[in-house]
MARMAR-995333 format. One record per residue (C-alpha): residue in one letter; x, y, z. Coordinates in steps of 0.25 Angstrom, whole numbers. Layout:
rest: a | xx: X | yy: Y | zz: Z
...
//
This chain:
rest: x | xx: 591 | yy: 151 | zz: 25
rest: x | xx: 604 | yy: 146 | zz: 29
rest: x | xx: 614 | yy: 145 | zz: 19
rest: x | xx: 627 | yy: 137 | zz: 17
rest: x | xx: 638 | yy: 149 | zz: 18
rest: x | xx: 648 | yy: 146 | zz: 7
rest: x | xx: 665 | yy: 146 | zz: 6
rest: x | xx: 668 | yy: 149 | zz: 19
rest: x | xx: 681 | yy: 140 | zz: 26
rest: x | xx: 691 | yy: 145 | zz: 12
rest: x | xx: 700 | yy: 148 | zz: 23
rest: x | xx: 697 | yy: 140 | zz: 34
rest: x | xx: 701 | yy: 127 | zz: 37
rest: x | xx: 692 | yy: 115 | zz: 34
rest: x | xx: 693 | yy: 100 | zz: 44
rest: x | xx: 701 | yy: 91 | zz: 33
rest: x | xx: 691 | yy: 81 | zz: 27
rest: x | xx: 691 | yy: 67 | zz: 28
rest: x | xx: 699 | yy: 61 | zz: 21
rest: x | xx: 693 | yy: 53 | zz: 8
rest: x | xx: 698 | yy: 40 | zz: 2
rest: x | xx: 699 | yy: 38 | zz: -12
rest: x | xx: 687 | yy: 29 | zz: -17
rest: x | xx: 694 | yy: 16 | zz: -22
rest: x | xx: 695 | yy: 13 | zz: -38
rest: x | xx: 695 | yy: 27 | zz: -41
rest: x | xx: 708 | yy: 33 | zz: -46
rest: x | xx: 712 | yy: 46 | zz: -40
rest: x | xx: 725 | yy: 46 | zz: -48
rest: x | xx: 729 | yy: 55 | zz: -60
rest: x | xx: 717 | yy: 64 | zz: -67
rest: x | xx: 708 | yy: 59 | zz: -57
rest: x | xx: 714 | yy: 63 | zz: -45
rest: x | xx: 718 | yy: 77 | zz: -50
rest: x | xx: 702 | yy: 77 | zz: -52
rest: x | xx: 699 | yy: 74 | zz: -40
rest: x | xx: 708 | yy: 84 | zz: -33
rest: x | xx: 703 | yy: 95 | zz: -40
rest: x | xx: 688 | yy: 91 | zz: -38
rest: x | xx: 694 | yy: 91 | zz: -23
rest: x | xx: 699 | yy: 104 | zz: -23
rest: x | xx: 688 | yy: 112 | zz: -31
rest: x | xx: 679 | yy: 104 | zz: -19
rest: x | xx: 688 | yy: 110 | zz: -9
rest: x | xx: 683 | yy: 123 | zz: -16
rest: x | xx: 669 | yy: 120 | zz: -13
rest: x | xx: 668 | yy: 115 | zz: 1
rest: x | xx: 676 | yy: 128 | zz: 5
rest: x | xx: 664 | yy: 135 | zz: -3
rest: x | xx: 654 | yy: 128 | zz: 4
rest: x | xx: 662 | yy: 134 | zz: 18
rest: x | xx: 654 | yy: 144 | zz: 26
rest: x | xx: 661 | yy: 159 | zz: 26
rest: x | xx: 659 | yy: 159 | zz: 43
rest: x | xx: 672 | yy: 165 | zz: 47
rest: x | xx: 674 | yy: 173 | zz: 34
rest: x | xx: 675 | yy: 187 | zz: 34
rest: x | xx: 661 | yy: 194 | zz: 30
rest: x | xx: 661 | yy: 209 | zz: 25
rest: x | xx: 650 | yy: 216 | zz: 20
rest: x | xx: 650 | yy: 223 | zz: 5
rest: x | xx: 642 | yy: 231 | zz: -2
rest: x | xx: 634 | yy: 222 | zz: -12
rest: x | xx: 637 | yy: 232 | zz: -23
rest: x | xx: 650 | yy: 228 | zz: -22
rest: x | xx: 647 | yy: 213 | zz: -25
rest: x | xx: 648 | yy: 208 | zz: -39
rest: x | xx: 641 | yy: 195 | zz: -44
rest: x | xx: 649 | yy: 182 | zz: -46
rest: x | xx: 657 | yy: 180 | zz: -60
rest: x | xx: 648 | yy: 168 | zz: -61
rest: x | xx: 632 | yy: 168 | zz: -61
rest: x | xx: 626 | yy: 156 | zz: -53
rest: x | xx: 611 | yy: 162 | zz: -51
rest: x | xx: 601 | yy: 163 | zz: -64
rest: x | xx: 591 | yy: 173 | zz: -57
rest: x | xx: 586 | yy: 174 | zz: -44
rest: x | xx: 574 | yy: 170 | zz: -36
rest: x | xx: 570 | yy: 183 | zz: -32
rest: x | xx: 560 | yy: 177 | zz: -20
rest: x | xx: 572 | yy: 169 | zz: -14
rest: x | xx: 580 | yy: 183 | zz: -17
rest: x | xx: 570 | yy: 190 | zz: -8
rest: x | xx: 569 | yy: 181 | zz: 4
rest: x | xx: 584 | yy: 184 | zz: 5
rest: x | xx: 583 | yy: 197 | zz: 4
rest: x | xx: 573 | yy: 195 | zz: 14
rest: x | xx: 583 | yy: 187 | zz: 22
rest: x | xx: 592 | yy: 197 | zz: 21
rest: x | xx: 585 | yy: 209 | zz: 25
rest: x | xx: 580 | yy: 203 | zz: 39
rest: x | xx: 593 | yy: 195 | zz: 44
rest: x | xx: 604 | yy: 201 | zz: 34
rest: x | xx: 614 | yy: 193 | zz: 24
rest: x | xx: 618 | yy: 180 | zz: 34
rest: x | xx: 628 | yy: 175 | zz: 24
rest: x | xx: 639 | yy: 183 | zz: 19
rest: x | xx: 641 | yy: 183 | zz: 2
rest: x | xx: 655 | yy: 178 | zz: -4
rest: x | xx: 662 | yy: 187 | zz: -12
rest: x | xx: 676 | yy: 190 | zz: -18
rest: x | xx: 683 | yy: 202 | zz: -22
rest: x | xx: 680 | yy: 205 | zz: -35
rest: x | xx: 690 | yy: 200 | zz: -46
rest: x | xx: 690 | yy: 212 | zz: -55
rest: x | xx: 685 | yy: 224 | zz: -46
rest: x | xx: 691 | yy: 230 | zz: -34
rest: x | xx: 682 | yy: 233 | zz: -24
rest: x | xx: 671 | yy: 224 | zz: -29
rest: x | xx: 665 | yy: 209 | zz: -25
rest: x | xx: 660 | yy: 198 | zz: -32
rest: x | xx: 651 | yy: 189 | zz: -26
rest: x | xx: 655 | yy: 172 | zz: -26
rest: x | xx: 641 | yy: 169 | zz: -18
rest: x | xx: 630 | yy: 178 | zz: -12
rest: x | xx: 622 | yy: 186 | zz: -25
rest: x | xx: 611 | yy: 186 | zz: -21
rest: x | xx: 614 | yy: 188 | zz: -5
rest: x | xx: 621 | yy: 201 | zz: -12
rest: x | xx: 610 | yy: 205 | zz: -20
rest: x | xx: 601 | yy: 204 | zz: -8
rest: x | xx: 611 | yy: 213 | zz: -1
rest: x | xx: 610 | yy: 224 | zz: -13
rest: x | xx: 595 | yy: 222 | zz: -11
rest: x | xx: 595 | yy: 227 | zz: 1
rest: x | xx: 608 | yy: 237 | zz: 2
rest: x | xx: 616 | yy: 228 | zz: 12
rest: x | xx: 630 | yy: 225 | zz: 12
rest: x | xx: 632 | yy: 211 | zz: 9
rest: x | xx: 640 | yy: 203 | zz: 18
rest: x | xx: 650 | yy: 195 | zz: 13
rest: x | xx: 663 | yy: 187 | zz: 12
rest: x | xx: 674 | yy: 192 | zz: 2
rest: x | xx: 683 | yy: 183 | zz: -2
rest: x | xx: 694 | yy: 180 | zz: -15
rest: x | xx: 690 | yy: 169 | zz: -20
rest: x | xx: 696 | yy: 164 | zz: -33
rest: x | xx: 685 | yy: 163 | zz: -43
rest: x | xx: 684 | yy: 148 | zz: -43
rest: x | xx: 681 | yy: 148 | zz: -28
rest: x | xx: 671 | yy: 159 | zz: -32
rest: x | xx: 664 | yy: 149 | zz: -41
rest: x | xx: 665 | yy: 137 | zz: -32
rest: x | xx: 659 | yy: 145 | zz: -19
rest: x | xx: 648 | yy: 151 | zz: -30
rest: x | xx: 645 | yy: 138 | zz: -34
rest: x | xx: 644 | yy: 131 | zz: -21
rest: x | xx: 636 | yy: 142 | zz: -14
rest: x | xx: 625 | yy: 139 | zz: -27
rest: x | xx: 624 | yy: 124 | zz: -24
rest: x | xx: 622 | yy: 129 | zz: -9
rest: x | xx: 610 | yy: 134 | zz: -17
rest: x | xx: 597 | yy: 126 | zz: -17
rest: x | xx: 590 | yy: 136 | zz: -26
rest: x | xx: 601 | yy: 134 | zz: -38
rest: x | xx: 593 | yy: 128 | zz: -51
rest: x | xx: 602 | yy: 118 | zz: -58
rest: x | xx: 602 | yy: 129 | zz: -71
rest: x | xx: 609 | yy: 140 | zz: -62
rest: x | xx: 619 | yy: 129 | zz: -57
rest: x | xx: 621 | yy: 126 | zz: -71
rest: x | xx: 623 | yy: 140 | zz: -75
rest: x | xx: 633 | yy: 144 | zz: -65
rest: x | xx: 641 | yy: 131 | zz: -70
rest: x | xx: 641 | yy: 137 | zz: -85
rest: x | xx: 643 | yy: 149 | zz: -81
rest: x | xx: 656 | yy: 143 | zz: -73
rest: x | xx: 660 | yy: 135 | zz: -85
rest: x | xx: 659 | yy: 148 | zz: -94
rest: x | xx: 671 | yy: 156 | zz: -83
rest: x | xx: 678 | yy: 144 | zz: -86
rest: x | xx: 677 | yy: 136 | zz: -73
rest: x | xx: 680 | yy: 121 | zz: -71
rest: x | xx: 672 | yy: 112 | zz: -73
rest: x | xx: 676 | yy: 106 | zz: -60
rest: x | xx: 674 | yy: 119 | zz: -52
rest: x | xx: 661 | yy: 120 | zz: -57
rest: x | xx: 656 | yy: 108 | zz: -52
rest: x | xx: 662 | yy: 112 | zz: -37
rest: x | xx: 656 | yy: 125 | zz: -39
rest: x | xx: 642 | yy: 120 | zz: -42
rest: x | xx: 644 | yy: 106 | zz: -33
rest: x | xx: 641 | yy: 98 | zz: -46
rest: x | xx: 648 | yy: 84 | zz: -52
rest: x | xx: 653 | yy: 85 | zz: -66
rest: x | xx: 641 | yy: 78 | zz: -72
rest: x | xx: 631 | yy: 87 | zz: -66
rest: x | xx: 638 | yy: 99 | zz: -71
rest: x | xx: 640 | yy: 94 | zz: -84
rest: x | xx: 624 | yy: 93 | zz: -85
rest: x | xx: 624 | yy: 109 | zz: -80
rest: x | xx: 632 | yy: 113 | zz: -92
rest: x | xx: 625 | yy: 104 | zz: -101
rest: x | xx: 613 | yy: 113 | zz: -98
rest: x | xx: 620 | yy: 128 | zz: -99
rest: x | xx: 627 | yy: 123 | zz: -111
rest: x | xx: 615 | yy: 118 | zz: -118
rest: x | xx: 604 | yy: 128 | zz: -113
rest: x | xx: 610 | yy: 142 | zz: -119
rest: x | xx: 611 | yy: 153 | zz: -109
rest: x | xx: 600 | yy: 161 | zz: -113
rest: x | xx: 591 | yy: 151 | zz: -113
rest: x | xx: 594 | yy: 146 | zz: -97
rest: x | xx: 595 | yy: 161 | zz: -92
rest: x | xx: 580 | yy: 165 | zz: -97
rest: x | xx: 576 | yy: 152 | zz: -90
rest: x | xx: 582 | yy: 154 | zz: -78
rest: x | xx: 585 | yy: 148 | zz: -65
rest: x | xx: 576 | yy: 138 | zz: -66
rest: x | xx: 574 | yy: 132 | zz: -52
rest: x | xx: 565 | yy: 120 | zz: -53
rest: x | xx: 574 | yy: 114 | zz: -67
rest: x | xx: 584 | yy: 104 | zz: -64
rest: x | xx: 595 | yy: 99 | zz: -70
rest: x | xx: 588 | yy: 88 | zz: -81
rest: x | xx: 578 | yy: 98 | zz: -86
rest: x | xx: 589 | yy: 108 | zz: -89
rest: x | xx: 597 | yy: 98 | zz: -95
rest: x | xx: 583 | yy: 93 | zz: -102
rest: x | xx: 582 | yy: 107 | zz: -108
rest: x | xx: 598 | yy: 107 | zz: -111
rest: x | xx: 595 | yy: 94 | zz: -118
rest: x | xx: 583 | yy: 100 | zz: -126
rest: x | xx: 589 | yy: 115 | zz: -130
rest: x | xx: 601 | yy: 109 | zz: -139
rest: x | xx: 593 | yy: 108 | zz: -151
rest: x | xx: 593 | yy: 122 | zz: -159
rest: x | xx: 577 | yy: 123 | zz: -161
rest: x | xx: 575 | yy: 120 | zz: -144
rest: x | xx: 585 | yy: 131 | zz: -142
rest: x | xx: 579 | yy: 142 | zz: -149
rest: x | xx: 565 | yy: 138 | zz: -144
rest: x | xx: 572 | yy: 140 | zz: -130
rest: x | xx: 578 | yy: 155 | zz: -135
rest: x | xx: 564 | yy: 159 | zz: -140
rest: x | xx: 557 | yy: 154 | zz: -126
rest: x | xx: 565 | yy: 161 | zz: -119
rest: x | xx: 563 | yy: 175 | zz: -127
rest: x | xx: 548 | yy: 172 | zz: -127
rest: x | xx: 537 | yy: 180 | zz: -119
rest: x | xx: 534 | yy: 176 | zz: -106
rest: x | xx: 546 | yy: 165 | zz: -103
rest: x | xx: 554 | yy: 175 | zz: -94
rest: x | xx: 541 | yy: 178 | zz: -86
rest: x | xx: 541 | yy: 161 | zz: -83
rest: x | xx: 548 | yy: 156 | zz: -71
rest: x | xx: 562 | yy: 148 | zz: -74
rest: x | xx: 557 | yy: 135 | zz: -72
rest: x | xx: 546 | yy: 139 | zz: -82
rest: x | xx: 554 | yy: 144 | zz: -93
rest: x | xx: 563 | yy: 131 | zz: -92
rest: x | xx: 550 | yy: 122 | zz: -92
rest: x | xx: 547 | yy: 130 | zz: -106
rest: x | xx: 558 | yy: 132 | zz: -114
rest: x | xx: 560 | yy: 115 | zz: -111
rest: x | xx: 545 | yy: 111 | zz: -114
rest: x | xx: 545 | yy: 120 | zz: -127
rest: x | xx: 558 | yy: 116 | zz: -134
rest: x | xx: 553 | yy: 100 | zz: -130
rest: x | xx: 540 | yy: 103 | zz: -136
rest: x | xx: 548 | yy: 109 | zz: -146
rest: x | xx: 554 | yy: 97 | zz: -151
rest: x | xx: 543 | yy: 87 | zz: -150
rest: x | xx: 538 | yy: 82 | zz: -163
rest: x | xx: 524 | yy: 88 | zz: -169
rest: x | xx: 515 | yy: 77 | zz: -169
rest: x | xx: 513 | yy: 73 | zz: -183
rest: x | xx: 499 | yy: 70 | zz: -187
rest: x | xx: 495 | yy: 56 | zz: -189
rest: x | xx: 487 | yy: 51 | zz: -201
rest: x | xx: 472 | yy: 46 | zz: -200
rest: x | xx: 468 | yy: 44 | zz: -213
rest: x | xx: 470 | yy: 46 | zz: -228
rest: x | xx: 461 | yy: 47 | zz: -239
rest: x | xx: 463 | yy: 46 | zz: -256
rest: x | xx: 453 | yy: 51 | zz: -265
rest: x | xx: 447 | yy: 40 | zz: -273
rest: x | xx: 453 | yy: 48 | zz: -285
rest: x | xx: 468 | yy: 47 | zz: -278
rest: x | xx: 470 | yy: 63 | zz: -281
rest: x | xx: 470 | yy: 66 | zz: -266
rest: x | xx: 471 | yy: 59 | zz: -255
rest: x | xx: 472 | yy: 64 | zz: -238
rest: x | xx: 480 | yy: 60 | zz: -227
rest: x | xx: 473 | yy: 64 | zz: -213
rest: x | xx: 480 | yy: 67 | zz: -201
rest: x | xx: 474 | yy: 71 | zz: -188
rest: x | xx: 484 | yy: 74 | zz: -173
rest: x | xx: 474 | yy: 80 | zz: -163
rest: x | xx: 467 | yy: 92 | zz: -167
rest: x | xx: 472 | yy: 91 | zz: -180
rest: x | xx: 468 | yy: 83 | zz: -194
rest: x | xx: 473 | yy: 86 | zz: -207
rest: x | xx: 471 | yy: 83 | zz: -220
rest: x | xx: 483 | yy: 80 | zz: -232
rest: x | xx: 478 | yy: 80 | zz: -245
rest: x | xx: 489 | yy: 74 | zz: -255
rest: x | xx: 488 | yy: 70 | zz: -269
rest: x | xx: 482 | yy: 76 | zz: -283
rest: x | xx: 473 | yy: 83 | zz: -278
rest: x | xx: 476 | yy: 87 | zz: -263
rest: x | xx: 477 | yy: 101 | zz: -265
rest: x | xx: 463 | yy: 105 | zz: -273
rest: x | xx: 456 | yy: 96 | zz: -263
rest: x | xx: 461 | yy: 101 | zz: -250
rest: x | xx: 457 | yy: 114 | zz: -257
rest: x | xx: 444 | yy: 109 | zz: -259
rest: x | xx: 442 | yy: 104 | zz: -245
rest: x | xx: 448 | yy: 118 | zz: -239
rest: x | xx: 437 | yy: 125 | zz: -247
rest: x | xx: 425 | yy: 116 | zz: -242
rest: x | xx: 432 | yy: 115 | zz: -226
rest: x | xx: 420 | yy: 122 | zz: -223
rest: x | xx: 409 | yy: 113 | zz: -229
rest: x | xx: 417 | yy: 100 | zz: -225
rest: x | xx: 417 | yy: 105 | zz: -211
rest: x | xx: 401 | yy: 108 | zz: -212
rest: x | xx: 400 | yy: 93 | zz: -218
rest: x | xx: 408 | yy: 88 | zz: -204
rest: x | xx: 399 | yy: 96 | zz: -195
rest: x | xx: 387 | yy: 91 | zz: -201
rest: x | xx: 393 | yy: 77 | zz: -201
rest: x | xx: 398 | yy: 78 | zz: -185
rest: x | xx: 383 | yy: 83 | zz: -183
rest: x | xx: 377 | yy: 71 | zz: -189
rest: x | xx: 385 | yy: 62 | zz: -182
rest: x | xx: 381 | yy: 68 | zz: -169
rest: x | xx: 366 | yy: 68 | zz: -172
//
């Protein structure tokens, strides 16, 4: 499968853009226009991210030499689609080259900006790895991270929502964040409304997650803050037999037992009452399907309920013969 080659063009020149006219009634002066013109200039980033590497210089390296990005984006891997590239691979070798950067603290070593699992592959089969090695700063390392994720169809909302925490947690902008992930502020508020909400532990053991979208998780961010949902979620997630259930699976779990959790029991409604004539006992009869109990107050509840504990057996002989009756 073809694939969108990525931040390609950082040094070559680009046809100047049409010019663009300032929508009337808005004011591009003061804080607003410093605003913009960073937004501009982070989006510049970007669409030299999105730029093919054609042209660049492609070496190949030892994968053992490769180190992972300072930043995770992936929560597992789909081992199937894994092995159709390795597959891939095999028969027609590595079309597109890796990005990588000389490593920031270790000489002689890379870290990779984009490519893992194109790298991995390579180990997998004891290749070099083609790539292109460039020093890049380690904001451009996260905006061509991030831009080659949302070249990703098979990116769940939950590991987009992750690599943005994980972002926020190195202390990166808000606004590079959302050109790194090609998200508006609102959108990324929502995906740290969720990882700030959902504890760590809890979105690790459910994983990736494919098929959930962005209002279940907030559904279950939503549902979790209460103390008693979250440590119903810390015992799921510990319990036997969740890890062997796919991801969307143990998602659809832990939310449908906290909810089930916090609906109310249902309370038994009266059907009768009775007093005796006496007034030492009276009964209030409750009955919610299956179930029908008997409340015995007053004087002399408690040597009475005795007395009907001790004749159960002979009360229930008396109903049988008295359903018996009825059916002859």
């Amino acid at each position: 499968m073809a694939r969108k080659d990525i931040f390609a063009n950082i040094t070559a020149s680009q046809s100047p853009a049409p010019e663009r006219k300032t929508t009337p009634g808005y004011a591009t002066r003061g804080a607003s226009r410093s605003m913009i013109n960073s937004l501009s200039e982070l989006a510049e980033k970007a669409a030299l991210a999105e730029q093919s590497i054609a042209g660049e210089a492609v070496v190949e390296l030892d994968p053992a030499l490769l180190d992972s990005s300072f930043v995770s984006d992936r929560m597992g891997e789909d081992e199937a689609a894994f092995q159709e590239l390795v597959e891939a691979i095999r028969e027609r070798g590595q079309d597109t080259p890796v990005l990588v950067r000389p490593h920031p603290t270790s000489e002689g070593r890379y870290q990779i900006v984009f490519g893992h699992r194109r790298v991995r592959a390579a180990k997998l089969l004891e290749r070099p790895v083609k790539a292109v090695v460039k020093g890049v700063s380690d904001i451009d390392h996260v905006i061509a991270q991030g831009q080659e994720n949302s070249a990703r169809e098979n990116l769940s909302f939950i590991e987009r929502a992750t690599f943005a925490q994980n972002l926020t947690n190195l202390g990166h902008d808000r606004r590079i964040i959302q050109v790194a992930l090609s998200v508006d502020p609102p959108m990324l508020t929502r995906m740290l409304s969720v990882t700030s909400r959902v504890p760590q532990n809890v979105i690790a053991a459910i994983g990736s997650a494919k098929g959930i979208g962005r209002d279940r998780w907030l559904d279950l961010a939503q549902q979790i803050e209460h103390p008693t949902a979250l440590a119903l979620s810390e015992q799921l997630i510990l319990s036997d037999g969740f890890a062997s259930l796919s991801s969307e699976a143990r998602f659809d779990l832990i939310l449908s037992e906290i909810k089930k959790a916090k609906r109310p029991a249902k309370k038994a409604n009266p059907v009768g009452e009775w007093a005796s004539a006496d007034a030492k006992v009276t009964a209030e009869f409750k009955g919610a399907g299956k179930s029908y109990s008997i409340s015995l107050k007053s004087r002399d509840a408690v040597r009475f309920g005795r007395f009907i504990a001790e004749n159960l057996e002979k009360l229930h002989e008396e109903f049988l013969k008295s359903v018996k009756s009825q059916g002859d």
